[in-house]
VEXKOLNU-37502 format. One record per residue (C-alpha): residue number from 1; z, y, x; residue in one letter. Coordinates in steps of 0.25 Angstrom, whole numbers, plus 5000, padded with zeros to 4 digits. Layout:
<recs>
kolro, zz, yy, xx, zado
NUM, Z, Y, X, A
...
</recs>
This chain:
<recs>
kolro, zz, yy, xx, zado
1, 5000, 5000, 5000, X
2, 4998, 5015, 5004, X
3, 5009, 5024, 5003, X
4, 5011, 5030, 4989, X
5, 5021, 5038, 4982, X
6, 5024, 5033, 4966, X
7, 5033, 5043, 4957, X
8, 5031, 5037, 4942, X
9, 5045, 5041, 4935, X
10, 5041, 5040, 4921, X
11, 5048, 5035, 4912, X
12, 5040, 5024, 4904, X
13, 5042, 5018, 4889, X
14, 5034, 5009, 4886, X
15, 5030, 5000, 4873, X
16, 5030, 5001, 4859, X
17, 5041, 5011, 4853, X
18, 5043, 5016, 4865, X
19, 5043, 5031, 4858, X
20, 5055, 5030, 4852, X
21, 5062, 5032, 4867, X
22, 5055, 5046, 4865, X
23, 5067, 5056, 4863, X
24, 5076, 5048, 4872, X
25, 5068, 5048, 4883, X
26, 5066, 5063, 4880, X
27, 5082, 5065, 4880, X
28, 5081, 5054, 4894, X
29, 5074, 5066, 4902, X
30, 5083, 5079, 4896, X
31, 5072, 5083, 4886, X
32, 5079, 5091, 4872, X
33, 5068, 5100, 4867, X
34, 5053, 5093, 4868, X
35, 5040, 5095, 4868, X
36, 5031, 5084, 4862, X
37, 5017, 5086, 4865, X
38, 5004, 5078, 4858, X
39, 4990, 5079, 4856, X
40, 4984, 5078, 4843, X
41, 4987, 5071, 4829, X
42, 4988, 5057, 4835, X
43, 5002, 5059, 4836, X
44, 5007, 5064, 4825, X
45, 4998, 5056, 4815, X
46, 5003, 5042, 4822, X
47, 5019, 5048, 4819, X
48, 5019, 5048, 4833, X
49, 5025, 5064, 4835, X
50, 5034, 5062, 4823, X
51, 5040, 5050, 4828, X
52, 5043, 5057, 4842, X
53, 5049, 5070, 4834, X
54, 5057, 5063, 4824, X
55, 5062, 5054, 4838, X
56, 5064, 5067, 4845, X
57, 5072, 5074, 4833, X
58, 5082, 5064, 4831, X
59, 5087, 5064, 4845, X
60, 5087, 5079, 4843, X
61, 5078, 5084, 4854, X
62, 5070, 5094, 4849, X
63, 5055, 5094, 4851, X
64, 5043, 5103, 4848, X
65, 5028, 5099, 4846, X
66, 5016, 5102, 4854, X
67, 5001, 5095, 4849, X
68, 4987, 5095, 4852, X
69, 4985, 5092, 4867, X
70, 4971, 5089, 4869, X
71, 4963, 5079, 4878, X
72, 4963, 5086, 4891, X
73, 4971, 5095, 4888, X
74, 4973, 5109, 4892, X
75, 4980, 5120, 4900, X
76, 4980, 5130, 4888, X
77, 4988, 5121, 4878, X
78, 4998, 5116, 4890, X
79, 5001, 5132, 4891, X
80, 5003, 5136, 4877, X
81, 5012, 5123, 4877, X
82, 5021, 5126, 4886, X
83, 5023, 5140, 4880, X
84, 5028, 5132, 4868, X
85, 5035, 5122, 4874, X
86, 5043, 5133, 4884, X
87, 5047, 5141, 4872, X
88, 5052, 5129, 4866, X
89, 5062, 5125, 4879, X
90, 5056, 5112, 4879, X
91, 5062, 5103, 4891, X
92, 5052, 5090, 4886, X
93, 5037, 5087, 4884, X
94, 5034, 5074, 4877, X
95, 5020, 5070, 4877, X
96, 5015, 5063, 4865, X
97, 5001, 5058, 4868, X
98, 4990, 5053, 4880, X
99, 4988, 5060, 4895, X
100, 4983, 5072, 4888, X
101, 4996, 5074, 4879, X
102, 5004, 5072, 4893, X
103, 4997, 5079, 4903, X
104, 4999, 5091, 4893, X
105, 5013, 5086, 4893, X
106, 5014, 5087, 4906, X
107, 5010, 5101, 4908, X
108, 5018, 5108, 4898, X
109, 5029, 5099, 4903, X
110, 5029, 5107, 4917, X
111, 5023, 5121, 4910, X
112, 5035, 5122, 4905, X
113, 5041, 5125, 4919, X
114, 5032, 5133, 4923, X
115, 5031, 5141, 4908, X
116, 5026, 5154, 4914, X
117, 5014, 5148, 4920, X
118, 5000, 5141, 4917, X
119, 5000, 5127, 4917, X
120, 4987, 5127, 4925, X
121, 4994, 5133, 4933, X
122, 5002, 5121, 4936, X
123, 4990, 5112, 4936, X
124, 4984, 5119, 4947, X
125, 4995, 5120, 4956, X
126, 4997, 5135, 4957, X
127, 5011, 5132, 4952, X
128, 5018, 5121, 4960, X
129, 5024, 5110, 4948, X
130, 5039, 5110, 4951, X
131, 5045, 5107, 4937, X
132, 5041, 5101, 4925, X
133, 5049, 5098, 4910, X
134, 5051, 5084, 4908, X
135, 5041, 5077, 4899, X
136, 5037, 5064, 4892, X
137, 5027, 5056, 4883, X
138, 5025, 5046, 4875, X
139, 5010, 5040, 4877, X
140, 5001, 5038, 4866, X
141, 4987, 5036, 4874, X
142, 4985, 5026, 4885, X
143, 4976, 5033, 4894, X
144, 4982, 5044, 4906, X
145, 4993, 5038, 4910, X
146, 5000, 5053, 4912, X
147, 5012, 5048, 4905, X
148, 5015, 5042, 4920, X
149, 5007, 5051, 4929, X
150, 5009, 5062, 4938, X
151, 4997, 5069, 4932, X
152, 4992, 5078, 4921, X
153, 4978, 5086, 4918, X
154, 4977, 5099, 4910, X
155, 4963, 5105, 4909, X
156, 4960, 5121, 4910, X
157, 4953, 5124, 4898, X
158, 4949, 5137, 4904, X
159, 4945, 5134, 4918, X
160, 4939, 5119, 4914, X
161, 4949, 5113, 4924, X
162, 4956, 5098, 4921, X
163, 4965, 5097, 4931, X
164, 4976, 5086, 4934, X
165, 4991, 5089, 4939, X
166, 5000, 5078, 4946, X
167, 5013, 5081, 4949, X
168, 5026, 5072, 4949, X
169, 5031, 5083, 4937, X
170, 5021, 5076, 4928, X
171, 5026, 5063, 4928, X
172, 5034, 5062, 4912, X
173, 5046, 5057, 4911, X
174, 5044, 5047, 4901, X
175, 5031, 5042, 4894, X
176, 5033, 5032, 4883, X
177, 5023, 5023, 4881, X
178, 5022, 5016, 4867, X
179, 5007, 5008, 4868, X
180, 5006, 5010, 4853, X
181, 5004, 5024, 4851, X
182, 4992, 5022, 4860, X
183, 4985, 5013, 4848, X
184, 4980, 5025, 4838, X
185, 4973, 5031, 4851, X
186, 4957, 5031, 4849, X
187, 4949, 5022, 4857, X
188, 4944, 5032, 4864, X
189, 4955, 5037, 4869, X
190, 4959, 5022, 4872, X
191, 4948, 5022, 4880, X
192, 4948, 5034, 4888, X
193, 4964, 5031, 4890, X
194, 4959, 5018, 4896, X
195, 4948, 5024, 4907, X
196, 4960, 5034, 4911, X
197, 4968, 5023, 4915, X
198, 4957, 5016, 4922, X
199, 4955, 5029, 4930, X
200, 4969, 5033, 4933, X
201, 4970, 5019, 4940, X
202, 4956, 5020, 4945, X
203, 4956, 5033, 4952, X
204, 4968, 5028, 4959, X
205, 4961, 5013, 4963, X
206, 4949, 5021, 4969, X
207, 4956, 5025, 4983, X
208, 4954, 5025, 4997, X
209, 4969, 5019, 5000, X
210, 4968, 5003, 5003, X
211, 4977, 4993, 5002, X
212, 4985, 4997, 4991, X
213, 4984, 4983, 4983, X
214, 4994, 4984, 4974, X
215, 4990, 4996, 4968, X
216, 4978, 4991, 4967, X
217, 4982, 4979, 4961, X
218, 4991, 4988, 4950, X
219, 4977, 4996, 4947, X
220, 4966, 4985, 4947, X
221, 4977, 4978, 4935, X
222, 4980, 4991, 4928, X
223, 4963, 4993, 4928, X
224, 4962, 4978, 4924, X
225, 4972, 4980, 4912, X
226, 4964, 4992, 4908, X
227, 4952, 4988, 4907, X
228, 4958, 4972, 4899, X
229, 4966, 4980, 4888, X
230, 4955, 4992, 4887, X
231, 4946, 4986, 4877, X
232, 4958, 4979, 4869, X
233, 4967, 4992, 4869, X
234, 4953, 4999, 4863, X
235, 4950, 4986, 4851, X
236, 4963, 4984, 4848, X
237, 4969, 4997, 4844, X
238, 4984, 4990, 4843, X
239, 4983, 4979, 4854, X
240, 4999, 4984, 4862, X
241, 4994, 4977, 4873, X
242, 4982, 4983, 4877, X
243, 4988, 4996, 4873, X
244, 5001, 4993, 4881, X
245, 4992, 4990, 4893, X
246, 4985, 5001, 4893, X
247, 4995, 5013, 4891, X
248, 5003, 5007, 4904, X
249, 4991, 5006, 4911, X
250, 4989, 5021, 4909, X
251, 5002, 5026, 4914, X
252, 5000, 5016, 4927, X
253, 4987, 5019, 4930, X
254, 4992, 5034, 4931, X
255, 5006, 5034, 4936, X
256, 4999, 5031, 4950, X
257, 5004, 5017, 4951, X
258, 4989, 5013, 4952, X
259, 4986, 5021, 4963, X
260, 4999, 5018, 4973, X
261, 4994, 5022, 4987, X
262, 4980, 5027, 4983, X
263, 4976, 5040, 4983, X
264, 4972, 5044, 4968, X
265, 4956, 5048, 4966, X
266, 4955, 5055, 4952, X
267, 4941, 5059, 4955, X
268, 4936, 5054, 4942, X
269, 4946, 5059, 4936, X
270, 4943, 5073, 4940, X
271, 4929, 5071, 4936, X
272, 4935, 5068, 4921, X
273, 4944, 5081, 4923, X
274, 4930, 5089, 4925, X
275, 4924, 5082, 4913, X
276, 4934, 5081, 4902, X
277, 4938, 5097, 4904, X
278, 4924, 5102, 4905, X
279, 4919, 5093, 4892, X
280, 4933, 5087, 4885, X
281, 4931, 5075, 4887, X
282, 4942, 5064, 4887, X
283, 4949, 5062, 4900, X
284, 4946, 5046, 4900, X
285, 4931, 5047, 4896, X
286, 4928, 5058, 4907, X
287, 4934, 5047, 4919, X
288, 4925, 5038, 4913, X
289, 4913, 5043, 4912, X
290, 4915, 5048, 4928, X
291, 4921, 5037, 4933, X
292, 4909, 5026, 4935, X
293, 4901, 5038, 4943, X
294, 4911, 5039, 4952, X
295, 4912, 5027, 4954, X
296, 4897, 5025, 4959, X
297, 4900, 5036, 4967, X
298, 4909, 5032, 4975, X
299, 4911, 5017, 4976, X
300, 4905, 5015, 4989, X
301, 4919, 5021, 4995, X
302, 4925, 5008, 4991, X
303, 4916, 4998, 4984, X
304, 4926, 4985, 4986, X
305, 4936, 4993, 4977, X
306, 4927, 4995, 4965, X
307, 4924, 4981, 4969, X
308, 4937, 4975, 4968, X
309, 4940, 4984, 4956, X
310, 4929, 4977, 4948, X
311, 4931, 4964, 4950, X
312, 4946, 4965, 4946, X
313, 4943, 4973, 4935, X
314, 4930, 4967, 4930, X
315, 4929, 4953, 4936, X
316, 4914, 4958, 4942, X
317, 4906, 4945, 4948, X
318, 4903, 4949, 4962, X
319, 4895, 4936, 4965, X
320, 4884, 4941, 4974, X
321, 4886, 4956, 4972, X
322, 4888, 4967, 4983, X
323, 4903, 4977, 4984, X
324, 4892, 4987, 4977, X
325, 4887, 4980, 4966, X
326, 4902, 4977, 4960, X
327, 4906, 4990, 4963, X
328, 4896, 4997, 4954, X
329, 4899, 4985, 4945, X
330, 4914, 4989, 4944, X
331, 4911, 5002, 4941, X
332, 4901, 4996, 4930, X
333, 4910, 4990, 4924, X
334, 4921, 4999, 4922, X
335, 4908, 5008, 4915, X
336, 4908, 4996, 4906, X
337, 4922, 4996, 4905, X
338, 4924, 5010, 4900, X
339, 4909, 5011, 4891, X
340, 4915, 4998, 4885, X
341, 4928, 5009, 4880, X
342, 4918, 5019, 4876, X
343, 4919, 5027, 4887, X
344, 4909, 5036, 4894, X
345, 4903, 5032, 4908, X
346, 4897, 5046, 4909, X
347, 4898, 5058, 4907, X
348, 4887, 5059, 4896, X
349, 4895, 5049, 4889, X
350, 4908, 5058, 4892, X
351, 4902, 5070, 4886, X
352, 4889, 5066, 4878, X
353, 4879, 5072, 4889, X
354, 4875, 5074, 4903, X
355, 4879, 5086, 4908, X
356, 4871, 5097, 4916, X
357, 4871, 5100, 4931, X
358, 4880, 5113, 4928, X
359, 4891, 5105, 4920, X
360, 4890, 5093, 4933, X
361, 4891, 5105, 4943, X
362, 4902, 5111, 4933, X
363, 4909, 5099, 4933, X
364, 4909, 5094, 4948, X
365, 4915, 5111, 4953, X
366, 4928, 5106, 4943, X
367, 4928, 5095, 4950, X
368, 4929, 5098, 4964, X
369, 4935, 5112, 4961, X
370, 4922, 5119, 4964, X
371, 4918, 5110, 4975, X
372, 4934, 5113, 4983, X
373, 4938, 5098, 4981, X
374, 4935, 5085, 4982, X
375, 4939, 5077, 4971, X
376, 4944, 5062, 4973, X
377, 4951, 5052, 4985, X
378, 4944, 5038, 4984, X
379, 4931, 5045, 4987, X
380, 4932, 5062, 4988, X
381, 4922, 5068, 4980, X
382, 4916, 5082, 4983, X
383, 4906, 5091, 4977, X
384, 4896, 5083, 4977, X
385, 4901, 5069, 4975, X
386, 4908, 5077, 4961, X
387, 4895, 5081, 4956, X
388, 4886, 5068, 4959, X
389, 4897, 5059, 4951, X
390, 4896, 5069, 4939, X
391, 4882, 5069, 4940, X
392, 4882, 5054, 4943, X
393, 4890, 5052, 4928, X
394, 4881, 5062, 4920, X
395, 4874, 5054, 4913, X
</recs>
């Protein structure tokens, strides 16, 4: 193993009815006057909010209400929240929802320290994070696994910017994880929760460290897992199983235990950033319709790896066949995989057209911040390399 550093201290509930442990967790970690933040109707027309309230009311902590976060969500409604929520002496944010619902979480948990300042202002590093209000949540997508990770992504709807914060301060202190509440989810959302996971764990299996087997061995089972349950979690609406799978998955395969002593990549995950502010379009879906060009981009800096991958993952005959050949094999077959959730492969299937020289040139200078930075680890990508992988999915 290379050396690595592991700091996961949330605290996980797990398994049906695990909500009912809500205000007593709250109570564990000194919270009295709470902020419950959601996104849209889901929650309140499952009975989900009410249950939460009425749990909070009779251990007679006080709470107030704050709905309609968006996918991707934003700088503006983060500010205006924290305004509220500062007026209200709130010491608690409780997420109710997916990453979107927690990332937004996150950030008004540590605005509320900062009150007299921007929250991009945070995300950009011009303030130094030294303090944040303690926050929890209770999970009701499978997908971004933020529940347990050190990271969070606000987008700047007046500059285009998507940009991701990771700090130790964004680490809950609790994230209950009920695998039910995740049934009355729409496939699609399923689905794009599903590619997520696959990319959280494979943006940290692509890396130029060696020799780390047993992390490799913890993300090529956490893959396998994926990618068994995916199609039953998808026709069975109700199957606990698959559904249980799943939502651990998530929070492993982005608390950083599949990627001890590896450097994380997160290229493709930049490319989606770009995508998903400038187009809206969901986080998941913009991984996937970049990921398999990247793929054929850069394979040649460690062809065994894909190798290996694909022939753990998708049992690929490899009789009489070159490194190469099963390479681009593997990278086929995950296409399959995710077309076979309904997925988009490319970015006209991401946004419903191909898009100009301008938008590519547009979208490659967010990228690479104008053509200041590289943007990846496993294989660095300039200018250049940024702009011909767009190019190479816009189709």
């Amino acid at each position: 193993m290379e050396k690595f550093k592991f700091y996961c201290p949330t605290e996980i509930i797990f398994g049906k009815d695990s909500e009912l442990s809500t205000a007593s967790l709250i109570k564990k970690y000194n919270g009295h006057n709470v902020l419950i933040v959601y996104g849209g109707g889901s929650v309140k027309r499952s009975g989900l909010l009410d249950k939460i309230c009425q749990q909070l009311s009779n251990d007679n902590l006080s709470y107030m209400t704050l709905g309609g976060v968006q996918p991707n969500p934003v700088v503006c409604f983060v500010n205006d929240a924290v305004k509220k929520a500062y007026q209200a002496n709130i010491d608690f944010v409780l997420a109710i929802g997916g990453g979107s619902v927690i990332d937004t979480a996150k950030a008004i948990a540590h605005g509320l320290k900062y009150p007299q300042n921007d929250i991009w202002d945070i995300w950009t590093k011009k303030i130094t994070l030294t303090n944040t209000t303690p926050m929890g949540s209770i999970v009701t997508l499978a997908a971004a696994g933020s529940e347990t990770s050190d990271s969070a992504v606000l987008t700047n709807e007046q500059t285009g910017q998507k940009r991701g914060l990771s700090t130790p301060f964004n680490r809950s202190c609790f994230a209950i994880m009920n695998p039910q509440l995740t049934y009355s989810a729409p496939n699609y959302q399923k689905a794009c929760g599903i590619a997520d996971i696959l990319m959280h764990t494979l943006e940290r299996y692509f890396a130029k460290e060696q020799n780390n087997y047993l992390t490799d061995y913890i993300a090529e089972g956490l893959l396998k897992d994926v990618i068994t349950q995916a199609p039953i979690m998808i026709n069975e609406p109700t199957n606990y199983i698959a559904h249980s799978e799943i939502m651990y998955a998530g929070s492993l395969s982005h608390n950083d235990i599949t990627g001890l002593g590896r450097t994380k990549d997160f290229s493709v995950h930049k490319f989606g950033h770009e995508l998903s502010a400038k187009y809206n379009a969901t986080h998941g879906a913009s991984l996937t319709a970049i990921w398999s060009s990247w793929a054929r981009y850069i394979y040649q800096k460690d062809v065994q790896r894909f190798c290996h991958l694909g022939k753990i993952l998708f049992n690929i005959d490899t009789l009489n066949k070159t490194d190469e050949t099963i390479a681009l094999e593997t990278i086929k077959h995950f296409e399959d995989f995710f077309t076979s959730l309904n997925l988009p492969i490319n970015i006209s299937q991401l946004v419903g057209k191909t898009l100009t020289d301008e938008e590519l040139t547009y979208l490659t200078s967010m990228c690479t911040d104008n053509n200041t930075k590289t943007i990846g680890n496993f294989s660095p990508l300039n200018y250049q390399d940024v702009y011909a992988i767009f190019k190479l999915a816009n189709h």
